[in-house]
N, C-alpha and C positions, 0 to 999 in steps of 0.2 A: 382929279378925283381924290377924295378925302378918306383915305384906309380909317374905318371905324376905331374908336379907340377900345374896344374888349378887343381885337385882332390885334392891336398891338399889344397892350398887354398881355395875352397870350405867349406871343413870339421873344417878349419880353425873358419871361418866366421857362420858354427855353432854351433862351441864350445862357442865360443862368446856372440851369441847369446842366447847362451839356460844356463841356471844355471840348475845343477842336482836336488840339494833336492828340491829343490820348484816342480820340474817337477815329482820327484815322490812322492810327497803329494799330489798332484793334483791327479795323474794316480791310486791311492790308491783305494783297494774296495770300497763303499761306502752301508752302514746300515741303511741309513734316509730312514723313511717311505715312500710309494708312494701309490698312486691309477693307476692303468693301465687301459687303454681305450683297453672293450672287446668290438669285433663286433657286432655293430646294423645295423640291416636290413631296419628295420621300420623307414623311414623317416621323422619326424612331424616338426610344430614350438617349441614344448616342447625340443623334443631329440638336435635340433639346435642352441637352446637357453642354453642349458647347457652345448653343447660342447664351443661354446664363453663363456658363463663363466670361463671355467677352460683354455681359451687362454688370458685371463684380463695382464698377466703378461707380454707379448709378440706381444700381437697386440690390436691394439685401435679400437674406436668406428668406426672409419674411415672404418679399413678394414673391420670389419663387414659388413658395410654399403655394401663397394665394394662388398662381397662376397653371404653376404643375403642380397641382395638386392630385392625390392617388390615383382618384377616378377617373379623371383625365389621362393621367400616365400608365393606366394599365393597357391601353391601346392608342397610343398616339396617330396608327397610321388610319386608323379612320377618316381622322380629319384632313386626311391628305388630298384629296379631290377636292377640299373648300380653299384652301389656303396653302399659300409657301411661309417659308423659314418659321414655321410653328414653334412657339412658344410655350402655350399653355390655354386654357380658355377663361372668359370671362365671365363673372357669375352675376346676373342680373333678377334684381326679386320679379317673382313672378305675382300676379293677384291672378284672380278668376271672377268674373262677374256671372249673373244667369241667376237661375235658368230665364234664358232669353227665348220668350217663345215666336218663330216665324214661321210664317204659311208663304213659302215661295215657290217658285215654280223648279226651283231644285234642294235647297233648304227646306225641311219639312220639320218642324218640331221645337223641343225645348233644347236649347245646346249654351251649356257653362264655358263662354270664353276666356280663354288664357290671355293675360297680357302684360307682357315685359316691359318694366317703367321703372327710374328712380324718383319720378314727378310723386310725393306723396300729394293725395287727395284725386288725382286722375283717377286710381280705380274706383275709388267712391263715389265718382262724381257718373261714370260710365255705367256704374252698378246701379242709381238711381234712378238714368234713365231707363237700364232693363225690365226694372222692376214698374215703373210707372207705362212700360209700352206692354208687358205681359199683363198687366191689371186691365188694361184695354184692349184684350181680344190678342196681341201679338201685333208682330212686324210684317205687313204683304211686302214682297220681292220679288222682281224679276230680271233675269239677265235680258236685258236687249240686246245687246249688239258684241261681237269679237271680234280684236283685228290686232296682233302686234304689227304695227310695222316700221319698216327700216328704207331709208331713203338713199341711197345710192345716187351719186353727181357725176356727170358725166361734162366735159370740157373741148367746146368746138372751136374752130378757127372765125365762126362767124355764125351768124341766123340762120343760112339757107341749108348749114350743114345739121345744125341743131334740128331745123323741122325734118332736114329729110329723113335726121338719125326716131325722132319721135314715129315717124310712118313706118321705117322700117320694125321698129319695135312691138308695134299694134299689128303688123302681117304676120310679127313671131311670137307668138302669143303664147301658143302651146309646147313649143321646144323649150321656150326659157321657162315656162311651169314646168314641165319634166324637168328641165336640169335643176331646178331649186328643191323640188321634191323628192330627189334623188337621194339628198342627203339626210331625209329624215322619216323617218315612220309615220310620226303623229301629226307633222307639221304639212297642210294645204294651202299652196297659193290662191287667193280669192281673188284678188284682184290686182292691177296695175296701173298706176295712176299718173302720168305725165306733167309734171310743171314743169316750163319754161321760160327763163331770164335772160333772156338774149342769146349767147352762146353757151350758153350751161343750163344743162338738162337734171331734173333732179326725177325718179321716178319711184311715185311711192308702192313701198308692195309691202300688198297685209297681208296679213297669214291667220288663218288659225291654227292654236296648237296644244289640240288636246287638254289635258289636265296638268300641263305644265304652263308657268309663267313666260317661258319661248324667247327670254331676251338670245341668248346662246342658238336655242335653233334656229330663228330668223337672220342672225348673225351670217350663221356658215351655210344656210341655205342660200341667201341673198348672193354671194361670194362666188358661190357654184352659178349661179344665175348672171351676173356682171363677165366670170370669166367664159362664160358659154358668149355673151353680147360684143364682149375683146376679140374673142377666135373666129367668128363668123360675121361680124359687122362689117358692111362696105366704105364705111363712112368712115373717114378717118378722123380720128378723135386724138385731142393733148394728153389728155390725162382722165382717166375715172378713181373715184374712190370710194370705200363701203358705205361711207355715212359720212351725207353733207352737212350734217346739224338741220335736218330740217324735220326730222320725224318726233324731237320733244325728247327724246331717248335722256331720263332723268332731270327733266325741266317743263315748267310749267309752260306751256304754249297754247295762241290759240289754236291752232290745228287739233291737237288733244282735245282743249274745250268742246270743238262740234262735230269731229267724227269721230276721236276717239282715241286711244291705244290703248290694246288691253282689252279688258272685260267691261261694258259702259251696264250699269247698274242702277235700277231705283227703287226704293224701300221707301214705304210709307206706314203712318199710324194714326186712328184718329182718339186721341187721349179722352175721356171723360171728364166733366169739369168736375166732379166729385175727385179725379183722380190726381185732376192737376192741383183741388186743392191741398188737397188732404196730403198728397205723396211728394206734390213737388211744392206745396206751401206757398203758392202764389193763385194768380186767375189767369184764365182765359184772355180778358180782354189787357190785363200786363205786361202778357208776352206778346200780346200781337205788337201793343204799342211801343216796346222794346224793340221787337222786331222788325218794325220798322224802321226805326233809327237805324238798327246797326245795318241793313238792307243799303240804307242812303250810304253810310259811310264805305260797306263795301265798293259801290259806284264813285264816292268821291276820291278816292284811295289807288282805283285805279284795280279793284284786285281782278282774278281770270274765276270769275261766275260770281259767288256772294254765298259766304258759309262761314262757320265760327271756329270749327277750329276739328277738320279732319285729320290733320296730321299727327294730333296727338293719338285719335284711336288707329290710327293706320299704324305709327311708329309701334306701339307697342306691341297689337296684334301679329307687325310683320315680322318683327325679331323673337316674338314666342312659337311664332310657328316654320322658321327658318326661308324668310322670302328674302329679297332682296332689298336693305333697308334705305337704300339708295334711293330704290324707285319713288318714296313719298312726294320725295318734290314733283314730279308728274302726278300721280294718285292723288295726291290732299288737293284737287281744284273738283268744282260744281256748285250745284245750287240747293240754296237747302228754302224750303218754300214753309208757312207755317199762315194757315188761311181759316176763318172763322167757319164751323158745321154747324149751324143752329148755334147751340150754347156749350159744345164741344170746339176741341181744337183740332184740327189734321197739320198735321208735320210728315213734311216728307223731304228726302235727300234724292238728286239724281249725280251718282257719280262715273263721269266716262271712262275712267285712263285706269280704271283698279288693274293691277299687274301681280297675281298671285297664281300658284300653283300649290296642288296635291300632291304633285313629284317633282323626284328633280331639284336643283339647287341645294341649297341645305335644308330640304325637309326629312333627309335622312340620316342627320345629324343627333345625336340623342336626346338633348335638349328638347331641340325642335322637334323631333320625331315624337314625344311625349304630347309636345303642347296641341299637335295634332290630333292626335289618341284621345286626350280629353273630349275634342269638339268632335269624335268620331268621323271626321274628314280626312284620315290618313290614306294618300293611294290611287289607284286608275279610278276615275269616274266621281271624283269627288270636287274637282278645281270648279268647276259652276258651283256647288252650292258653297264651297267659300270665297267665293267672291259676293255672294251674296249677303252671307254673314258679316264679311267685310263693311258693306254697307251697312247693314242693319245695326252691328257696333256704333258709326258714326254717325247714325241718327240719336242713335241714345244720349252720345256726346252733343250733340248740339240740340237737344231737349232738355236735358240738366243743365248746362251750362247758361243756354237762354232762359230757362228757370229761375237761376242763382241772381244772374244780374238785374232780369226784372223784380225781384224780389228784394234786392239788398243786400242777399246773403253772402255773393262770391266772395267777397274779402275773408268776412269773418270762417269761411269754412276754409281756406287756404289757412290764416293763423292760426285756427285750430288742427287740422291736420295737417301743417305744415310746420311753419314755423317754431309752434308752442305745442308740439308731437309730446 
């Protein structure tokens, strides 16, 4: 076989670059003493003051400043139930787009969304979709479906022990939903789900959970549930553990794709062709024909549904309103659909796995707590209708954005409010 010559060259130009012994004198164990930074919970001026001590080496008075700055330092312990070895916080610009008018079945009305981004032209771009889907009657939404769930693996000697442990499981249906619901107020076992791989059992359990995002309470529910299945199971079992990697918990899966985790969502609009022309400065039949292509590319690509780009209104959304920014890699997958009405356009988004809460997490963080306040979502009884909103944002996004490129314009609006800002 004949190594291509750009690979050699390549290899060339790191031999080159790199001298060996110095490289492994560098890469050598190393014996020099250290202190390691264990986890503190308890947030103070004291605990924040010594962790900047021991960064003197690496960052100046400056970033302190930036970091512990007053505001922040006037109650550090707040932030103490989000985070260990506290530092200071991070200051991310905010924009607001809206009024965003939606008619959903929990969302009702016009709501100015907050969104945390250093992406210049993101909010311009998610502002034009708001304003081109409020020129068109607003955004219809509805929650379909709830379920966090958490998948638990369970580990037999063989098959016949795995089936007998799945039978038994199904006869106990109602003790393991008390022992899991035991540990939470809000949170209800729905159901229990059985997969089996030979000797290892994985079983899925969803929950719903209120107006919280639930990652945490399906956690330690689950936990109560597994050690109730340890103390009472006949079946002897190797090993169990909380989570087999099979529930998607921060990853795009198809499992996620078709039943869910989270709040599964769809939001639609049907835009006017006056609207589309005038406001989004292209036609009707542009976008479709874009949209088709990038449809095709989604499926040639390999991606999990076919949509342009929800993670940028998810990211933003979910760090102004204190969710968990993790979750987007689950969140940002579904289908965003865009089909001819007569000589109107209808665009719609169905997203399964939205993971958001009105409480709980850092939504009561100040910050966060504020960017709530705006979208008057803050609190019991408000997680449906932002998760709604959630969607309703990322249709916007993928209406402007599918706009831009059938049009021409993407580049040129990124150099202008980006680049050449």
């Amino acid at each position: 076989m004949t190594i291509p010559s750009h690979i050699i060259d390549m290899l060339h130009k790191v031999r080159a670059r790199f001298q060996i012994e110095p490289i492994q004198e560098r890469m050598l164990p190393s014996d020099a003493e250290f202190t390691t930074l264990r986890p503190v919970r308890k947030a103070s001026v004291s605990s924040v003051e010594k962790y900047w001590n021991r960064l003197q080496e690496t960052a100046s008075p400056m970033d302190q400043n930036a970091l512990a700055d007053p505001l922040t330092m006037a109650d550090p312990d707040v932030f103490s139930a989000n985070i260990e070895n506290f530092i200071g916080t991070v200051k991310m610009p905010v924009g607001v787009i809206g009024p965003l008018r939606i008619n959903g079945l929990n969302a009702h009305g016009d709501f100015h969304v907050p969104m945390a981004t250093t992406e210049a032209a993101l909010v311009a771009s998610y502002a034009r979709g708001a304003y081109a889907s409020t020129k068109s009657g607003g955004i219809s939404t509805a929650l379909l479906y709830e379920g966090v769930i958490r998948t638990p693996a369970f580990v037999f000697d063989d098959l016949l022990n795995a089936g007998m442990f799945v039978e038994w499981v199904v006869n106990e249906i109602e003790p393991l939903k008390a022992a899991a619901e035991s540990t939470t107020q809000h949170g209800k076992l729905v159901s229990v789900e059985p997969v089996v791989d030979n000797n290892i059992v994985f079983l899925i359990c969803r929950y719903t959970t209120g107006d919280a995002a639930g990652q945490n309470m399906v956690t330690i529910a689950t936990n109560a549930l597994c050690e109730n299945i340890a103390a009472r199971c006949p079946i002897t079992m190797k090993a169990w553990y909380i989570e087999g990697n099979f529930s998607g918990d921060k990853k795009a899966s198809f499992l996620g794709l078709v039943t869910g985790r989270g709040r599964k969502v769809s939001a639609s609009v049907t835009l006017t062709a006056e609207v589309v022309e005038k406001t989004l400065g292209t036609s009707v039949q542009a976008m479709l024909d874009y949209g088709q292509v990038a449809n095709l590319g989604s499926h040639l690509s390999g991606q999990l549904g076919a949509q342009a780009h929800f993670a940028n209104g998810l990211a933003a959304l979910y760090i102004a309103t204190g969710q968990d920014a993790a979750c987007v890699a689950e969140s940002a997958i579904g289908i965003t659909r865009m089909e001819p009405r007569g000589d109107d356009l209808f665009c719609s988004v169905t997203m399964p796995n939205i993971l958001v809460g009105s409480v709980g997490g850092g939504t009561s963080l100040p910050s966060q707590s504020a960017g709530l306040n705006i979208l008057g979502l803050k609190g019991a009884g408000k997680g449906s209708a932002l998760a709604e909103v959630a969607a309703a944002t990322c249709l916007c996004g993928e209406i402007s954005i599918v706009a831009a490129i059938a049009a021409g314009h993407f580049t040129r609006a990124h150099e202008n409010l980006a680049r050449h800002r």
